[in-house]
ZAMARGU-4260 file (C-alpha; in steps of 0.2 Angstrom, whole numbers, plus 5000, padded with zeros to 4 digits):
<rodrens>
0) 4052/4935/4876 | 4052/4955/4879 | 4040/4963/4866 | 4046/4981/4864 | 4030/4985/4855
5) 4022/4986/4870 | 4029/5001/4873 | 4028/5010/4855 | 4044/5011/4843 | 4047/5030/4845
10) 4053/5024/4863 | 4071/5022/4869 | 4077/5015/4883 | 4092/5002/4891 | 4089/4986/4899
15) 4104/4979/4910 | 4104/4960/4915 | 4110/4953/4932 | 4129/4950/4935 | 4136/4934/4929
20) 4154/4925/4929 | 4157/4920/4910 | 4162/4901/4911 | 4161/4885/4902 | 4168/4886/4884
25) 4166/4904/4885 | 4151/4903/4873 | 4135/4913/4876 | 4119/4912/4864 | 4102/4921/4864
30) 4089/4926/4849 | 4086/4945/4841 | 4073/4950/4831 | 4069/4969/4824 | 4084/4981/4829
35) 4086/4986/4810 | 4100/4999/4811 | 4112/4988/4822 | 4121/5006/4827 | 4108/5013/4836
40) 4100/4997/4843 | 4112/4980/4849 | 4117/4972/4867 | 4132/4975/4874 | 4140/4963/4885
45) 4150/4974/4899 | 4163/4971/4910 | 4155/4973/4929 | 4170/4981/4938 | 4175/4991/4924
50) 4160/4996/4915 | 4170/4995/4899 | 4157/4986/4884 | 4168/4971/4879 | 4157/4966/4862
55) 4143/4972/4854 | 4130/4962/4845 | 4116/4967/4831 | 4104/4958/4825 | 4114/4954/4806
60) 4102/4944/4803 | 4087/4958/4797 | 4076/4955/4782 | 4061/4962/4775 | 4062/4952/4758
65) 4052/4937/4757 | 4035/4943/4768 | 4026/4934/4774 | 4037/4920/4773 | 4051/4916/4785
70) 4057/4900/4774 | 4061/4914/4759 | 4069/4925/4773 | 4060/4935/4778 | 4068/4939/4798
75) 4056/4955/4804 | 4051/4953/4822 | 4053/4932/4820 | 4069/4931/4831 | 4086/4925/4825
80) 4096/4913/4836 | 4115/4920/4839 | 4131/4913/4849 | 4146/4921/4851 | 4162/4915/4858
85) 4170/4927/4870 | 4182/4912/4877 | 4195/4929/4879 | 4185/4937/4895 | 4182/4917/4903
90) 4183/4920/4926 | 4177/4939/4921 | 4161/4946/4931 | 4150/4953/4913 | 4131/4958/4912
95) 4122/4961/4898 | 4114/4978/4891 | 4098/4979/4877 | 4101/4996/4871 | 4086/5004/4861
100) 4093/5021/4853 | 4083/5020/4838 | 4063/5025/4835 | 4058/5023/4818 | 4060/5010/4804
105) 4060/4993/4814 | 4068/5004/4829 | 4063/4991/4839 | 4071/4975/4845 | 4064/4958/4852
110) 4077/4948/4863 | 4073/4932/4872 | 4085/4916/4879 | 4100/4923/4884 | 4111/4907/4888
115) 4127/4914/4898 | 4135/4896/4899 | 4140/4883/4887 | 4149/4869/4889 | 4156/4867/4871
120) 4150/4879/4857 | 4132/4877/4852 | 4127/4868/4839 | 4113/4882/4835 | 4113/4901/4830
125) 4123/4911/4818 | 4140/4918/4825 | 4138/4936/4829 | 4148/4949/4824 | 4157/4959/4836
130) 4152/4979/4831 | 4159/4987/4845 | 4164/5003/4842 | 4184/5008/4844 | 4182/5015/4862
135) 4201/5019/4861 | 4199/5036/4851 | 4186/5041/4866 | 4199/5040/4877 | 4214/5051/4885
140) 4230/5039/4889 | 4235/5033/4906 | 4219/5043/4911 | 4218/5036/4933 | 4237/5038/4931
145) 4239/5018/4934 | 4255/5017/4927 | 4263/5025/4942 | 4268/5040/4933 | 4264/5053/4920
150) 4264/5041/4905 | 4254/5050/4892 | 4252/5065/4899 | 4264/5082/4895 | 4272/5094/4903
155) 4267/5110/4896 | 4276/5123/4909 | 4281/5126/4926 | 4286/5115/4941 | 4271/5110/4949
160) 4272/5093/4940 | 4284/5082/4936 | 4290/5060/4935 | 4288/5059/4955 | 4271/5069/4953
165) 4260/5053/4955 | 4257/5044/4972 | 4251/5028/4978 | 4248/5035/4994 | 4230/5031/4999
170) 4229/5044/5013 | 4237/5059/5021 | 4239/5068/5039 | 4241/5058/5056 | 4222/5058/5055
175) 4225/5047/5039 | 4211/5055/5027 | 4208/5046/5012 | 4211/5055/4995 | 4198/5045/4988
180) 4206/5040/4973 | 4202/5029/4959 | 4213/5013/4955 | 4231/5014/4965 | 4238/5029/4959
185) 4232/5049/4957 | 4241/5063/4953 | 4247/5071/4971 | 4251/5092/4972 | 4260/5090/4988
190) 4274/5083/4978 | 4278/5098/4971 | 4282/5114/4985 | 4263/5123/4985 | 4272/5139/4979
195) 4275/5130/4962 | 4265/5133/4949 | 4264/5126/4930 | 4254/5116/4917 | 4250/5098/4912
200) 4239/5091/4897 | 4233/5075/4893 | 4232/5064/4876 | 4218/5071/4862 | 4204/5062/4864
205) 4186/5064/4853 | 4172/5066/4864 | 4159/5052/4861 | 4145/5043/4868 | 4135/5052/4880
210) 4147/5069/4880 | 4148/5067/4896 | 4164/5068/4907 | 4171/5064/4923 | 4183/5066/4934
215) 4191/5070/4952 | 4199/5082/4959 | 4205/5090/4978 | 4212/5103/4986 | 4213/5119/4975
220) 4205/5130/4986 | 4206/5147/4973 | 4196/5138/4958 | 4202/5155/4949 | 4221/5150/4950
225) 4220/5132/4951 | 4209/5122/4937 | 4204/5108/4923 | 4203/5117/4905 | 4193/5107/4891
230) 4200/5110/4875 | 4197/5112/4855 | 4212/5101/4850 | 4210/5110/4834 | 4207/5127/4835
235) 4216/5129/4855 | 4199/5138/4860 | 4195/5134/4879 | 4179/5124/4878 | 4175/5125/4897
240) 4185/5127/4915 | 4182/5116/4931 | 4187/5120/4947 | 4184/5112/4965 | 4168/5120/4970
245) 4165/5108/4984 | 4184/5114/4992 | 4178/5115/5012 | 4190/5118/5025 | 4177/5113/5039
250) 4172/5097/5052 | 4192/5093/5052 | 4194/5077/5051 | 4179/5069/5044 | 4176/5069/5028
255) 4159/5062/5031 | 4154/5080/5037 | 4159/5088/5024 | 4179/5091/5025 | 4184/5094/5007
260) 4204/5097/5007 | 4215/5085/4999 | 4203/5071/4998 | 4195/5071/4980 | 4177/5074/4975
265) 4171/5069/4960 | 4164/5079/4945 | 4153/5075/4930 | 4150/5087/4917 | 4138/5088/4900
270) 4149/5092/4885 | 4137/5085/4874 | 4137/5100/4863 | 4155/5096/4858 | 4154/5079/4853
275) 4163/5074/4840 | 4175/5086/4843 | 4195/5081/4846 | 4198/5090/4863 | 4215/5088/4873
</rodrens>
């Protein structure tokens, strides 16, 4: 058993299992005690390859009425046993996340015997509720263009992009340099003549989680002329500009020494200021 008050409940923290292979009936179980406000303290079960949370469990089970006495309800740090069926993800690659946002007023949690595999549904353990969050509203559509085309994404101006715009094509040159993409598909300026110039947007999205961003992007040498804008979906204002800073036409054809042409880099930035905020 983990026993968070080791450690003080003003603390936060994440905890991430080892990777497992959900099989079985698709069952899992394990026990929660603490973890009052189930928004800011849970465990997320995660996809390994994607990183996308699959579900999301509080402990529902929280009770101060009845202390001392468990018979009359009382469920404080006593733990609570839980199964949940997530039959749907069965031959997936999952771990499991204990996430601790929380630090006051039983901001705490207490986890012990997580059973990844069940032969039939256990007899034991309330079912737990599935509270995750919908992740759609936090994302842009088609955002690794892996439908093969611009699918979500709007042409604003100008020629530079348009339906043959996205690529398959994993390298470029006789030298064969990878663009480093992500998935099988990115969006690829050499379809376009490089004298061509214009504007594409995405879906809105609302910025959540973290606030963090992330994405890739190559060639673009001018990061003046040729750029990401961030967006108030509202008010049209420009929230921020990226640009390929790490551009470097040098150690031709190895990337591994620092040649930065077509091949993508990729970016993270801290918009954390703007979360909550619809941005396109």
């Amino acid at each position: 058993m983990r026993k968070p008050y080791k450690n003080g409940e003003a603390s936060t923290g994440k905890l991430r299992s080892s990777t497992f292979q959900l099989s079985g009936s698709g069952w899992i179980s394990f026990r929660l005690g603490g973890a009052k406000n189930a928004s800011k303290v849970f465990v997320n079960i995660v996809d390994a390859d994607s990183g996308e949370v699959v579900a999301r469990y509080g402990n529902s089970k929280f009770s101060d009425a009845g202390f001392p006495d468990p018979a009359q309800g009382m469920r404080l740090a006593n733990m609570e046993p839980y199964k949940a069926d997530l039959s749907a993800h069965l031959g997936q690659k999952l771990y499991v996340e204990i996430v601790d946002n929380a630090t006051s007023d039983w901001g705490l949690i207490f986890a012990d015997a997580f059973h990844m595999y069940h032969a039939t549904e256990p007899s034991e353990g309330t079912v737990a509720v599935d509270i995750k969050p919908d992740f759609d509203r936090y994302r842009i559509q088609n955002p690794s263009f892996e439908t093969g085309d611009l699918t979500g994404w709007t042409i604003v101006e100008g020629q530079a992009f348009h339906t043959g715009s996205v690529s398959d094509e994993t390298s470029y040159w006789a030298e064969n340099i990878p663009y480093n993409q992500e998935g099988e598909y990115h969006l690829n300026g050499w379809k376009s003549a490089e004298s061509a110039t214009g504007k594409l947007r995405s879906s809105t999205f609302e910025l959540g989680g973290t606030g963090w961003i992330s994405f890739r992007l190559g060639g673009g040498k001018h990061t003046d002329q040729v750029y990401v804008d961030v967006i108030d979906a509202d008010t049209g204002k420009l929230v921020a500009r990226y640009g390929n800073t790490e551009f470097a036409d040098v150690n031709f054809p190895n990337p591994d020494q620092g040649l930065r042409l077509a091949n993508m880099e990729q970016y993270r930035a801290d918009l954390s200021k703007y979360r909550q905020e619809s941005v396109p």
